[in-house]
C-alpha positions as CSV (number, residue, x, y, z in Angstrom):
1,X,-39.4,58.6,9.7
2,X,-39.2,55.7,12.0
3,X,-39.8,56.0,15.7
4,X,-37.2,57.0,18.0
5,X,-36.4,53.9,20.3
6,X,-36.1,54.4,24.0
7,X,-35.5,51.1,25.6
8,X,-32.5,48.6,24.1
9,X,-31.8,45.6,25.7
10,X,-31.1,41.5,25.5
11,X,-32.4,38.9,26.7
12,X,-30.5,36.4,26.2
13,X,-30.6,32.5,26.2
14,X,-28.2,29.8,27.7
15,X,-29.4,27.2,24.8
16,X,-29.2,29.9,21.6
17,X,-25.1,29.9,22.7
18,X,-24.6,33.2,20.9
19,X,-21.6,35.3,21.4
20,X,-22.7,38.3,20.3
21,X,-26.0,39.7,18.8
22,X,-27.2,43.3,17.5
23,X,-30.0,45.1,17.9
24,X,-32.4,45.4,14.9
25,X,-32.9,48.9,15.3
26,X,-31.3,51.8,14.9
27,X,-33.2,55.1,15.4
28,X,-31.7,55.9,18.8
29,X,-31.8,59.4,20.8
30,X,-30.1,60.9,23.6
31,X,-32.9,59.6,26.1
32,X,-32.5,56.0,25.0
33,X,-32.1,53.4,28.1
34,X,-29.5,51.3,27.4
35,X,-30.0,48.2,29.8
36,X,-27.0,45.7,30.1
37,X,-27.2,42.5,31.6
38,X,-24.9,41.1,33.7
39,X,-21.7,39.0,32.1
40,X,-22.6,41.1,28.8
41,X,-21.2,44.0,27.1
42,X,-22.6,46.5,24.9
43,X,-20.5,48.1,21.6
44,X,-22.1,51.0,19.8
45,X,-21.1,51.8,16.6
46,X,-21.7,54.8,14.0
47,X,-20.2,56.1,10.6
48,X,-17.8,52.9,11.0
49,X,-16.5,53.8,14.3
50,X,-17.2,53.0,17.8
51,X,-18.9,55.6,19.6
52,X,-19.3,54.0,23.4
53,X,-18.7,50.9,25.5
54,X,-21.4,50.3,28.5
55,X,-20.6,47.2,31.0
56,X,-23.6,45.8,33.4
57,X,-26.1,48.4,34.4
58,X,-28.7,50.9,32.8
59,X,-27.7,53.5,31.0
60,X,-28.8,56.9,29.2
61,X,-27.4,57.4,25.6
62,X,-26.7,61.1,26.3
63,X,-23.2,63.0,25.1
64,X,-22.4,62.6,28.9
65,X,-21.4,58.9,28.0
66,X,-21.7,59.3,24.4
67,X,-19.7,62.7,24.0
68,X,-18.1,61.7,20.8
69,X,-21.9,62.4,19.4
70,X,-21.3,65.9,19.4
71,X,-18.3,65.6,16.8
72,X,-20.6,62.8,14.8
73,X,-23.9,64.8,14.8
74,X,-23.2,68.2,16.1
75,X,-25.3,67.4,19.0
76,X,-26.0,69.8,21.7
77,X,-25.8,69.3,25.4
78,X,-29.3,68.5,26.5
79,X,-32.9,67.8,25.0
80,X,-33.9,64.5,23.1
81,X,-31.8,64.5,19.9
82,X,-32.0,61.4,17.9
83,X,-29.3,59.8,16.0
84,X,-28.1,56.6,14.7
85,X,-26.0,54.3,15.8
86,X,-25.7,50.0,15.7
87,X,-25.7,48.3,19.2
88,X,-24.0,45.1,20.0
89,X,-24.0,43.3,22.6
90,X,-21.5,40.4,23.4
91,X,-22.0,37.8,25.7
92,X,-19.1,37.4,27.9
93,X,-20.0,34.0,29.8
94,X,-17.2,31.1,29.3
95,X,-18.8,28.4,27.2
96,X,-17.0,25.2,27.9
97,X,-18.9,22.5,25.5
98,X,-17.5,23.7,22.1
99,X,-16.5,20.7,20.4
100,X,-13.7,19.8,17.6
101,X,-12.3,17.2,15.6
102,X,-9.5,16.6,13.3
103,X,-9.9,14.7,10.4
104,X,-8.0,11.7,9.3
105,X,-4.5,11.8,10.0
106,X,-1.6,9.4,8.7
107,X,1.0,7.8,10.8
108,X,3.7,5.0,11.3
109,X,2.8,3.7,14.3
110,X,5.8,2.0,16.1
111,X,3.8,-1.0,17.9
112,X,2.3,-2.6,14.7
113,X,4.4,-1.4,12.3
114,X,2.1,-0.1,9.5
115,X,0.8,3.5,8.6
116,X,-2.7,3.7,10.5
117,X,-5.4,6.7,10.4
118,X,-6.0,8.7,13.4
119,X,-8.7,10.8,14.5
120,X,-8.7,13.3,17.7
121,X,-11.7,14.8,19.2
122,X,-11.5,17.2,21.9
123,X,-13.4,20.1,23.9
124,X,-12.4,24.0,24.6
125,X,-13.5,26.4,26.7
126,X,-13.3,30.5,25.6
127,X,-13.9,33.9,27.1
128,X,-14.0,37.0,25.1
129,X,-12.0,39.4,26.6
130,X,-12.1,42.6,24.1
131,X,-15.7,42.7,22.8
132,X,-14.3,45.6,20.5
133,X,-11.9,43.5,18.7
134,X,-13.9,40.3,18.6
135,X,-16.9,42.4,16.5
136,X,-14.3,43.8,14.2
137,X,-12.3,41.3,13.0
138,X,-14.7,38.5,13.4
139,X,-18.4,39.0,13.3
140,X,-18.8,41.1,9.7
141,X,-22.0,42.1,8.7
142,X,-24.0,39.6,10.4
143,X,-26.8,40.3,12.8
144,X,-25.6,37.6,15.3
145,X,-22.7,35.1,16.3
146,X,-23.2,31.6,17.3
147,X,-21.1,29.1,19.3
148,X,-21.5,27.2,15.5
149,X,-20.3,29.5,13.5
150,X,-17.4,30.3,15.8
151,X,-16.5,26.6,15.3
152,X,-16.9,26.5,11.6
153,X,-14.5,29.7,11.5
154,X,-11.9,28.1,13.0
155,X,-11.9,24.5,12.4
156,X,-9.2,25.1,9.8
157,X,-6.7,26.4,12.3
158,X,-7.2,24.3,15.3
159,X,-7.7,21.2,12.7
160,X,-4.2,22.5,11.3
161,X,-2.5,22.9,14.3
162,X,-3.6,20.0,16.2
163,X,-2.5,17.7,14.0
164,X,1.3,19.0,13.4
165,X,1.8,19.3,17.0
166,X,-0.1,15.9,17.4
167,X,1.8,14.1,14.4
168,X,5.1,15.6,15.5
169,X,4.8,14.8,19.9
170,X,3.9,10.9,19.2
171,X,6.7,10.6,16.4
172,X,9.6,12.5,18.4
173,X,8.6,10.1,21.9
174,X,8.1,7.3,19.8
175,X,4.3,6.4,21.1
176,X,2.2,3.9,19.9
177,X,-1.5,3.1,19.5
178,X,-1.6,1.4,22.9
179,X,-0.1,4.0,25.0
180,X,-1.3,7.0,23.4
181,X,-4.2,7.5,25.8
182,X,-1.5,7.9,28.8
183,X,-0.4,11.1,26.9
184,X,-3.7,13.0,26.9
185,X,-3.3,15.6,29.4
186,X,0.8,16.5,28.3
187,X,-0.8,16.9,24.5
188,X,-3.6,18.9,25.7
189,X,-1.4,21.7,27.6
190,X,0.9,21.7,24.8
191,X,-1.9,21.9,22.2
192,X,-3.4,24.8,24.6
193,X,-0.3,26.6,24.6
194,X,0.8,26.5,21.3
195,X,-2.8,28.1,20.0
196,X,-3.4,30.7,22.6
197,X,-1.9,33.4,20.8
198,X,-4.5,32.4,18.0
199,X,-7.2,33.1,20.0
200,X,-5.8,36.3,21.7
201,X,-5.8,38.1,18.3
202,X,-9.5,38.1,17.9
203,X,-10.1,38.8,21.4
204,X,-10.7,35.9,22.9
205,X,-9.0,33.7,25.8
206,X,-8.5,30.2,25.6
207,X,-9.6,29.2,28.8
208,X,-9.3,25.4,28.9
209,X,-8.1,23.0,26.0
210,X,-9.1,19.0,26.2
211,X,-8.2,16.1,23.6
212,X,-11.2,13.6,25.1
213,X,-9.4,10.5,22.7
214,X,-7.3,9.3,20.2
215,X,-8.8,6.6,17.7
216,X,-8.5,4.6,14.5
217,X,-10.5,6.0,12.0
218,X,-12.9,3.8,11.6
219,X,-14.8,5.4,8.7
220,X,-12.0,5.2,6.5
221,X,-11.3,1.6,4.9
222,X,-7.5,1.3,5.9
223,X,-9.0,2.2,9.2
224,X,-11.8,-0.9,9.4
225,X,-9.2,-3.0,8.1
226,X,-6.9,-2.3,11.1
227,X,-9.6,-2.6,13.5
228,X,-10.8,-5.7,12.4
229,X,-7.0,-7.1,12.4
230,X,-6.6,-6.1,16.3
231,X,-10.1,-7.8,16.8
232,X,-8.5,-10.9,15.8
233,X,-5.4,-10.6,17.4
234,X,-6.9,-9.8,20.5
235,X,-9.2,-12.3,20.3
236,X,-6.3,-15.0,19.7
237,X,-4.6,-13.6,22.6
238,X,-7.6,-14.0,25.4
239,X,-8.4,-17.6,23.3
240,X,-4.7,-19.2,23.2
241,X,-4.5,-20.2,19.8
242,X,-2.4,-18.9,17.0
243,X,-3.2,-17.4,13.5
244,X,-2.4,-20.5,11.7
245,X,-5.2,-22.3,13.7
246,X,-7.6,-19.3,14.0
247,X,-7.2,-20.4,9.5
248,X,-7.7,-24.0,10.3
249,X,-11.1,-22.9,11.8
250,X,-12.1,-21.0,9.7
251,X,-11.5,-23.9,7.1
252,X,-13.4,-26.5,9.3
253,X,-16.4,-23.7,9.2
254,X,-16.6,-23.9,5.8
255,X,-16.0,-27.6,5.4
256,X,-19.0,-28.0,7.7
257,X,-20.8,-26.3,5.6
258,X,-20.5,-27.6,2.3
259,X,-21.7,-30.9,4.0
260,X,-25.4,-29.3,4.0
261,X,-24.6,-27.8,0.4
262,X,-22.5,-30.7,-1.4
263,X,-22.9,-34.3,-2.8
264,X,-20.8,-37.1,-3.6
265,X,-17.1,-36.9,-2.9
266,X,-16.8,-33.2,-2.0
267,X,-19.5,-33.5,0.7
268,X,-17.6,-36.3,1.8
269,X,-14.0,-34.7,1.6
270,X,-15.2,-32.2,3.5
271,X,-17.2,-34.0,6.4
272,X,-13.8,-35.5,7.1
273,X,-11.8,-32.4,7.1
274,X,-14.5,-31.1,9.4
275,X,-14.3,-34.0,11.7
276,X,-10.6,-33.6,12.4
277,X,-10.8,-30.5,12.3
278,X,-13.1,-29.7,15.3
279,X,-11.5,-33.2,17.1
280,X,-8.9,-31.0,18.0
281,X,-6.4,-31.8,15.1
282,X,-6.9,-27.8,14.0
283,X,-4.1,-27.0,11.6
284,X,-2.3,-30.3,12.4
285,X,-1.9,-33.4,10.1
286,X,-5.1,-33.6,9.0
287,X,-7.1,-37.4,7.9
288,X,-4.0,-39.0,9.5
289,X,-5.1,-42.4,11.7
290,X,-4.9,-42.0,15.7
291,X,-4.2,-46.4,15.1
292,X,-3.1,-49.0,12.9
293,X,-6.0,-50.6,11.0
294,X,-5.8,-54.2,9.4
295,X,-6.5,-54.4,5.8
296,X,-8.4,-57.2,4.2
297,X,-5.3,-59.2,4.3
298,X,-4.5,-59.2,7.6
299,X,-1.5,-57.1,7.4
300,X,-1.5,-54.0,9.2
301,X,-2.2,-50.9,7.0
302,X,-3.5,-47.2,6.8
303,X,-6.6,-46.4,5.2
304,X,-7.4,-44.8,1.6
305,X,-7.7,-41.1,2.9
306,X,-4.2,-41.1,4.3
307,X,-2.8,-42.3,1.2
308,X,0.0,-40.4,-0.3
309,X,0.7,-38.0,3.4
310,X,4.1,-38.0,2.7
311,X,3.5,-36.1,-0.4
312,X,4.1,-32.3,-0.1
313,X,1.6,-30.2,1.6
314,X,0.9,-26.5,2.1
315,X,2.1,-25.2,5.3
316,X,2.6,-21.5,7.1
317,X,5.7,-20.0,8.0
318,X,6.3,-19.3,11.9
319,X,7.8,-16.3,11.0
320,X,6.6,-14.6,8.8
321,X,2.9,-16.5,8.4
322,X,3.1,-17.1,4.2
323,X,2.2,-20.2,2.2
324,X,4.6,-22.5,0.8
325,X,5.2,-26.1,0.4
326,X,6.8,-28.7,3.2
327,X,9.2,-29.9,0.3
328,X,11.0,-26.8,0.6
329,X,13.7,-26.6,3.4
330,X,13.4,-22.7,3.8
331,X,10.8,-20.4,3.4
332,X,10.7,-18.6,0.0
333,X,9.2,-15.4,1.3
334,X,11.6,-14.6,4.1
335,X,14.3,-17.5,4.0
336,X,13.3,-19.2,7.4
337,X,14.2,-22.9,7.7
338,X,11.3,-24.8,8.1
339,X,11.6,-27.5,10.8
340,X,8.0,-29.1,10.2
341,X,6.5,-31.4,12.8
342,X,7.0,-34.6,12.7
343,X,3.2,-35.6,13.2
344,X,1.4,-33.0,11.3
345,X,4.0,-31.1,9.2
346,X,3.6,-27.1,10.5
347,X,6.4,-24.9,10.5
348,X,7.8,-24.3,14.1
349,X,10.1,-21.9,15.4
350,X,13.6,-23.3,16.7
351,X,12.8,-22.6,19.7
352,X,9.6,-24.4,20.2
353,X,8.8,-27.1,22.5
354,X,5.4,-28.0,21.5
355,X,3.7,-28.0,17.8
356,X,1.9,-24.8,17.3
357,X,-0.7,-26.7,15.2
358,X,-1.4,-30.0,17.0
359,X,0.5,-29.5,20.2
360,X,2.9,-32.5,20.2
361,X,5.8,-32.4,21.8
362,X,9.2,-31.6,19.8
363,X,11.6,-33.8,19.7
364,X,15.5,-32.3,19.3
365,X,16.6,-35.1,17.5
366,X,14.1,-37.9,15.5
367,X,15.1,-41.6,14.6
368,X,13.2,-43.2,11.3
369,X,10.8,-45.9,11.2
370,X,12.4,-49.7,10.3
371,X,9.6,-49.9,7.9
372,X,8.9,-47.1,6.1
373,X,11.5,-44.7,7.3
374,X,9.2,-42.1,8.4
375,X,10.4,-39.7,11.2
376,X,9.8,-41.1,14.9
377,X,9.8,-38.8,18.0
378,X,11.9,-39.8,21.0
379,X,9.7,-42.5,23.0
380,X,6.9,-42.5,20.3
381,X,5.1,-46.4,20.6
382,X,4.2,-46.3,17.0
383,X,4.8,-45.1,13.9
384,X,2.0,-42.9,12.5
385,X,2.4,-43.4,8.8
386,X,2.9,-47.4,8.7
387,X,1.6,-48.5,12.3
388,X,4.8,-50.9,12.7
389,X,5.9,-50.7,16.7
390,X,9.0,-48.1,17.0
391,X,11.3,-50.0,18.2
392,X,14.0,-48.6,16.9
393,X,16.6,-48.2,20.3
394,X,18.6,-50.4,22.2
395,X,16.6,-51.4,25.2
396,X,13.2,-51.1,23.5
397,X,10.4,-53.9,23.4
398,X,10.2,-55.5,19.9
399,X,6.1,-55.4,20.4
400,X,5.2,-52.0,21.7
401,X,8.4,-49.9,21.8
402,X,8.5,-49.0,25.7
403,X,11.9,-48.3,26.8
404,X,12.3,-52.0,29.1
405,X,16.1,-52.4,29.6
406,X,17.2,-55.7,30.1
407,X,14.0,-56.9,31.6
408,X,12.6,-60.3,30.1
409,X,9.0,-59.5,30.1
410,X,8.2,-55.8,28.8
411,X,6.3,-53.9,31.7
412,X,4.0,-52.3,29.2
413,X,2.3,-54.9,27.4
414,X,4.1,-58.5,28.6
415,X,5.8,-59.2,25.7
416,X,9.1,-61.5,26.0
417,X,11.9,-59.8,25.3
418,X,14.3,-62.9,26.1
């Protein structure tokens, strides 16, 4: 026969975080010491009932406070008379480190107009209230209870119910992805709230209930993908340029590098892209001349990159940022008219003033070149395609274009008008 055991007790440890632990003996007698440490409680069970409940303080398993021991074992007042029984104790302290998170979640979300995944992670605090209910519906047939396994037993509910009331708060008031952190606290007390009864019905008492943040999933690839798109838009935003020039750069990049990597006529194509590219002409009319240049023959002409820039060229829509051609007077994706610029052909909203590509200044009304009929902006000196002076209004010099009136001599360049 095992020996009788006259001393239980538990020491127990802050870092362990166990809730509740038992005893690995069981050959007790009615001149045990049963010690109980403050904040702890101990349960004592036999035949599959509790026999006794002891708070903080020492005491003797006798059937003074075990009188139930009589009817169990038929044992007499008095004497050391052994018996069996399972002692539990629970740890009452209020652990407030248990951590949770939810995982991924779908929803429209109102400021960028596309399903994204969301994440919440959060902290609780608990108290166990009714050590007797906590062992019996929750503990089972282990010898101890961890902070762990607490987590693990109920990740599915508070997974469950934090993302319905989640889902359904930032749907019903309509709150986006930039705002949401604002809402913290008013989701956490309603979260709290909602999952208190939950806790009450295995004896414990939700003390304090925290969402810490709300974030993109970034482990899931819809999630990285709309990361890496708010990267770039914020980016744009602090940098002042748009998306149809953050394109243009990334062109020039690669231009610049297939000089190192290419020969002949694409090495070349592309150290000129890159040139007017990073000279500021980003997205803009690309290879087009700054000047006239004088052919062979003396006449003034353009050179042989430039050839054929009335041709049509790929451009992107203001509004809705797809490809299509600058022979087409609307946009074929979302049936925008395209007003292109007049000096490097992007698409600009009506209600532009400047180019978004190569910043120059839109004109509400354009006049055409006398020689080649190209467009002309209001007060524009020359044209761009032909190089002939734009003198095209009343009032204008015949050599330069500046607006001179009636004066003989033109006060730009001297030229005599009379």
């Amino acid at each position: 026969m095992a020996a009788i055991i006259d001393l239980v007790k538990w020491e127990s440890r802050p870092e362990d975080q166990l809730f509740a632990w038992k005893f690995p003996h069981y050959n007790l007698s009615t001149y045990t010491q049963l010690i109980v440490a403050e904040s702890q409680e101990a349960i004592l069970f036999s035949k599959g009932q509790v026999v006794g409940k002891f708070g903080p303080g020492k005491h003797t398993l006798n059937t003074e406070n075990l009188p139930i021991l009589r009817n169990l074992f038929g044992i007499p007042f008095g004497g050391k008379n052994p018996f069996t029984a399972e002692v539990w104790f629970v740890n009452k302290l209020m652990p407030l480190n248990l951590d949770w998170e939810t995982d991924s979640m779908m929803y429209h979300d109102p400021d960028y107009q596309t399903m994204v995944p969301l994440i919440a992670i959060g902290r609780y605090g608990i108290k166990i209230v009714d050590a007797e209910r906590f062992l019996i519906k929750l503990v089972g047939t282990t010898d101890s209870f961890s902070a762990k396994q607490l987590t693990e037993n109920f990740r599915g509910a508070t997974v469950s119910k934090t993302k319905s009331l989640l889902l359904r708060f930032i749907v019903e008031n309509q709150i986006g992805l930039k705002k949401i952190s604002a809402y913290l606290e008013p989701l956490s007390e309603n979260l709290r709230l909602s999952i208190t009864t939950h806790w009450e019905e295995y004896g414990f008492q939700l003390i304090s209930f925290y969402i810490t943040s709300i974030e993109v999933d970034a482990k899931s690839s819809a999630g990285s993908r709309i990361l890496d798109a708010m990267s770039r838009q914020s980016a744009q935003a602090i940098g002042g340029y748009t998306w149809q020039q953050s394109q243009a750069f990334e062109l020039g990049d690669k231009a610049i590098d297939s000089m190192g990597n290419s020969a002949g006529q694409g090495g070349l194509l592309g150290a000129i892209l890159a040139t007017n590219i990073m000279g500021g002409h980003a997205g803009g009319a690309m290879m087009q001349p700054t000047a006239p240049m004088q052919s062979q023959g003396g006449q003034v002409g353009i050179p042989n990159a430039v050839v054929g820039i009335n041709a049509p060229k790929t451009v992107y829509c203001s509004n809705c940022a797809k490809k299509f051609t600058s022979n087409m007077k609307f946009c074929p994706h979302c049936g925008d008219p395209y007003l292109g610029c007049v000096k490097c052909g992007a698409d600009n909203d009506a209600n532009a003033k400047k180019c978004v590509s190569c910043g120059s200044v839109l004109a509400s009304s354009t006049v055409a070149c006398t020689n080649c009929s190209s467009p002309l902006t209001d007060g524009q000196a020359f044209c761009a395609t032909c190089g002939k002076p734009a003198a095209t209004k009343e009032g204008n010099c015949k050599q330069c274009g500046f607006r001179s009136g009636n004066a003989p001599f033109c006060p730009q360049c001297g030229y005599k008008n009379i």
